[in-house]
C-alpha positions in Angstrom: -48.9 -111.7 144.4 -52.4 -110.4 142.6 -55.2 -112.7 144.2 -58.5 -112.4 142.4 -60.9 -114.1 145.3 -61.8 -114.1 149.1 -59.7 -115.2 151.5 -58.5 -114.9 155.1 -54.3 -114.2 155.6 -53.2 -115.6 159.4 -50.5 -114.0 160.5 -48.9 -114.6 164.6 -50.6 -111.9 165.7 -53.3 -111.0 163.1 -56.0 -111.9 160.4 -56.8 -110.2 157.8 -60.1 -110.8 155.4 -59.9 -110.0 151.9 -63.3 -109.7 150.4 -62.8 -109.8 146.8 -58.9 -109.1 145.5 -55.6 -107.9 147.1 -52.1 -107.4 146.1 -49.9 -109.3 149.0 -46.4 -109.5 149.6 -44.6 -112.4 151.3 -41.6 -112.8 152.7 -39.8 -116.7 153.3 -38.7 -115.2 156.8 -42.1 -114.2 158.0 -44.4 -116.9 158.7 -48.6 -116.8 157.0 -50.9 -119.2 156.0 -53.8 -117.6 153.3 -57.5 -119.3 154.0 -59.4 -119.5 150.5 -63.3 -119.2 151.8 -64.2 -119.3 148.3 -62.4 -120.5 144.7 -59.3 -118.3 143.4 -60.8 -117.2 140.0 -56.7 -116.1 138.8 -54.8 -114.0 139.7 -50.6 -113.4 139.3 -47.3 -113.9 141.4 -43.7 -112.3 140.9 -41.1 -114.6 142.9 -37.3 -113.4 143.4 -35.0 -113.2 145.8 -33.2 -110.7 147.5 -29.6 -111.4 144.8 -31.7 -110.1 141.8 -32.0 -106.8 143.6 -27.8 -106.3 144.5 -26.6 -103.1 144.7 -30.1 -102.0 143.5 -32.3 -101.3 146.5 -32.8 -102.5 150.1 -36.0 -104.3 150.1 -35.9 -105.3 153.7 -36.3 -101.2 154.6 -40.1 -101.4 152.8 -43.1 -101.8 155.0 -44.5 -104.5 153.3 -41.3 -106.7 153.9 -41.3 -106.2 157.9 -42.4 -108.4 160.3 -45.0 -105.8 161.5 -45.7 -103.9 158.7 -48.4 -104.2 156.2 -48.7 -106.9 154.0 -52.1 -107.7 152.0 -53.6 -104.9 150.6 -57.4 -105.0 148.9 -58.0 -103.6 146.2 -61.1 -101.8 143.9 -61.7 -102.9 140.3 -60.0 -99.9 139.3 -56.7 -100.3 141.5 -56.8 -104.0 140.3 -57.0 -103.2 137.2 -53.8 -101.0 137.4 -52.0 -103.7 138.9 -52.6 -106.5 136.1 -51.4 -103.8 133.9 -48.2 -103.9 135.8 -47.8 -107.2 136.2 -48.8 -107.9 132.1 -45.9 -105.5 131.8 -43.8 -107.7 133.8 -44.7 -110.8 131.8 -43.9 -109.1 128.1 -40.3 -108.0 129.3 -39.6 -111.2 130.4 -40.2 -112.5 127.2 -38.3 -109.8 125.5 -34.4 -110.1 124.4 -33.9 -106.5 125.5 -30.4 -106.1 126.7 -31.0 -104.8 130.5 -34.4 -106.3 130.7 -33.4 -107.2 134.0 -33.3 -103.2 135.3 -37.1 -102.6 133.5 -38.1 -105.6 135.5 -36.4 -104.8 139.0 -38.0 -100.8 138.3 -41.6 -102.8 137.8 -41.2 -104.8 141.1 -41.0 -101.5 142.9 -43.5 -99.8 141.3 -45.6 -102.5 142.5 -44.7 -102.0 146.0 -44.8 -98.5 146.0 -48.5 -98.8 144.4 -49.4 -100.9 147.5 -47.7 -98.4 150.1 -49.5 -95.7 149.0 -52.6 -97.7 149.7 -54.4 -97.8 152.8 -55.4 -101.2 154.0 -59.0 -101.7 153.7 -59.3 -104.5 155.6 -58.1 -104.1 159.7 -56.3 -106.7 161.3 -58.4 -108.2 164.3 -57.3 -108.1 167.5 -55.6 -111.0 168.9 -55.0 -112.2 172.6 -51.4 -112.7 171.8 -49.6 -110.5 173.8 -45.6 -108.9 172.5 -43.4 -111.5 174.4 -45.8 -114.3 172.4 -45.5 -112.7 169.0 -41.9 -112.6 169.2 -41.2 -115.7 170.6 -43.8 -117.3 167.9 -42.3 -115.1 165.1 -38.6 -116.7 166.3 -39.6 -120.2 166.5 -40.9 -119.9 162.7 -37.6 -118.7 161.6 -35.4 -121.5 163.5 -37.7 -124.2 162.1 -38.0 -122.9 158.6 -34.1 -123.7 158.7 -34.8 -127.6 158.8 -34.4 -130.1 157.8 -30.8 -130.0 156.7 -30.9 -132.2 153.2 -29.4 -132.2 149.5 -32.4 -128.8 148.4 -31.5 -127.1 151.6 -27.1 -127.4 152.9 -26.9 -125.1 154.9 -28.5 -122.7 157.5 -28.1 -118.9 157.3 -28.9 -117.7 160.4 -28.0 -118.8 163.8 -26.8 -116.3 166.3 -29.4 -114.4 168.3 -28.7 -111.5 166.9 -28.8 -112.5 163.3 -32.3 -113.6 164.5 -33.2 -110.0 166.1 -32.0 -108.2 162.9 -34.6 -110.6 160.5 -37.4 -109.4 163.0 -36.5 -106.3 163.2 -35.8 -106.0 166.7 -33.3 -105.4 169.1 -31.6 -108.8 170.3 -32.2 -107.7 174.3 -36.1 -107.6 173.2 -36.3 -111.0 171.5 -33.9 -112.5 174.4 -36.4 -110.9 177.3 -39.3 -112.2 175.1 -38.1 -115.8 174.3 -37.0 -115.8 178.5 -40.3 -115.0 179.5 -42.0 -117.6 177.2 -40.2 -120.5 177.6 -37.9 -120.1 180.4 -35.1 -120.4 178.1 -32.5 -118.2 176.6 -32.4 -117.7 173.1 -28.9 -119.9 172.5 -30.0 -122.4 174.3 -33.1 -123.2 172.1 -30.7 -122.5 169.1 -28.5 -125.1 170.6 -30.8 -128.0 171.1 -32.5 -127.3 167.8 -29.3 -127.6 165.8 -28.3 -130.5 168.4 -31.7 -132.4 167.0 -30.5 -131.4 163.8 -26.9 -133.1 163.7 -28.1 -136.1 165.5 -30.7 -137.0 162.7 -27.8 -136.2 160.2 -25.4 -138.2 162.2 -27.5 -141.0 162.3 -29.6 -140.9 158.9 -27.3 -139.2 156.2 -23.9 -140.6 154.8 -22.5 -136.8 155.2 -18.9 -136.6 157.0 -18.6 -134.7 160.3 -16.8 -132.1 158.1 -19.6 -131.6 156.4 -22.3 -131.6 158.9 -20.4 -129.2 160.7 -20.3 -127.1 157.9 -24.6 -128.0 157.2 -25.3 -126.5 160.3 -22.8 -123.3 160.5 -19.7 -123.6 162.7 -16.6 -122.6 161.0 -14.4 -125.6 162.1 -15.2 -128.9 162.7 -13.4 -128.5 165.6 -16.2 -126.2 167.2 -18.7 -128.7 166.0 -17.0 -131.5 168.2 -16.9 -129.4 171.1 -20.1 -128.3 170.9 -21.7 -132.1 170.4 -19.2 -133.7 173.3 -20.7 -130.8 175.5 -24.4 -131.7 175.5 -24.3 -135.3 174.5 -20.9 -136.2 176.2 -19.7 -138.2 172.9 -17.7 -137.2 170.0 -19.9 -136.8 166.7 -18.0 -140.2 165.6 -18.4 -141.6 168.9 -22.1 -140.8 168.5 -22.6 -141.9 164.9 -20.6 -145.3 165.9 -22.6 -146.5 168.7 -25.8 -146.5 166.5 -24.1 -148.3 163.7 -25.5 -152.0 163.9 
């Protein structure tokens, strides 16, 4: 994304001001918020996910798509102006009927973010109290929430085991277990557990969904793990469950 306009990005563990313009890049799986302090004037946006790039490159290895790395970038009236060139480029083959349009436009994505790389952020992140354990554990509850709600735009989670977890932070799972222990006192199943044990309760009780298919919703392979994983923490079938809030 090209933002023409101040602005302040939060991240967990940092802030970063952007005076005038900056090329960012976000990713669903890393939590921000960007602060306008003053009107957007224009600027552009490229969205796409990670299917349009099979078998083409591993995005997740760039910088600018890790939790830690760098992801706004300010830019000079010169280095902007290159970058509207690219993304003006981006726009016309779109718009084309050329055959593997899809390539030139996948080859333009990285030269943006190659452009950016080779950039050194002029803006430097503020110092923050947070300490590692903090970070992570705030970095992991983003992920697990951004999950949720279960509904008709959204069937399914995608990740659920602690290590699926570690790997989208970029961390080994004994570092995000240690940190989530030390924050909350709890392991990292266990607040997995309980969130997807809020989860199927609401769907138990305010969706017309089967078991079969809440089970499926919320990522066990049989429904038969699904029951045994409810009876254990609420000591009631699903069904059991679902019937004794029926009026």
């Amino acid at each position: 994304m090209l933002v023409k306009g101040a602005g302040k990005v939060h991240y967990a563990d940092k802030v970063i001001n952007v005076k005038k313009q900056a090329l960012s890049f976000s990713n669903p799986l890393i939590p921000y918020k960007w602060e306008h302090t003053q009107n957007i004037k224009n600027g552009f946006f490229c969205i796409f996910n990670q299917h349009f790039f099979h078998q083409f490159g591993e995005l997740v290895q760039y910088d600018v798509f890790q939790p830690h790395g760098n992801h706004i970038f300010e830019l000079s009236q010169e280095q902007t102006g290159k970058v509207t060139g690219i993304y003006l480029k981006i726009f016309e083959e779109i718009a084309s009927d050329y055959v593997h349009k899809y390539d030139v436009l996948r080859n333009l994505v990285f030269e943006l973010i190659h452009f950016a790389m080779k950039i050194k952020p002029a803006s430097i992140p503020h110092k923050s109290s947070v300490n590692a354990s903090q970070r992570i554990s705030t970095l992991f509850m983003e992920l697990l929430e951004r999950q949720f709600p279960i509904d008709e735009d959204h069937l399914q989670i995608n990740i659920r085991s602690a290590s699926e977890f570690a790997n989208q932070l970029n961390i080994h799972v004994n570092h995000l277990n240690k940190a989530i222990k030390e924050t909350t006192q709890k392991t990292t199943t266990q607040i997995i557990a309980e969130r997807i044990l809020q989860e199927s309760k609401i769907l138990l009780l305010h969706s017309s969904w089967n078991v079969s298919q809440i089970s499926y919703a919320l990522g066990f392979t049989e429904q038969t793990h699904f029951n045994n994983f409810f009876k254990k923490h609420m000591q009631l079938s699903p069904l059991q469950f679902r019937n004794s809030h029926t009026p």
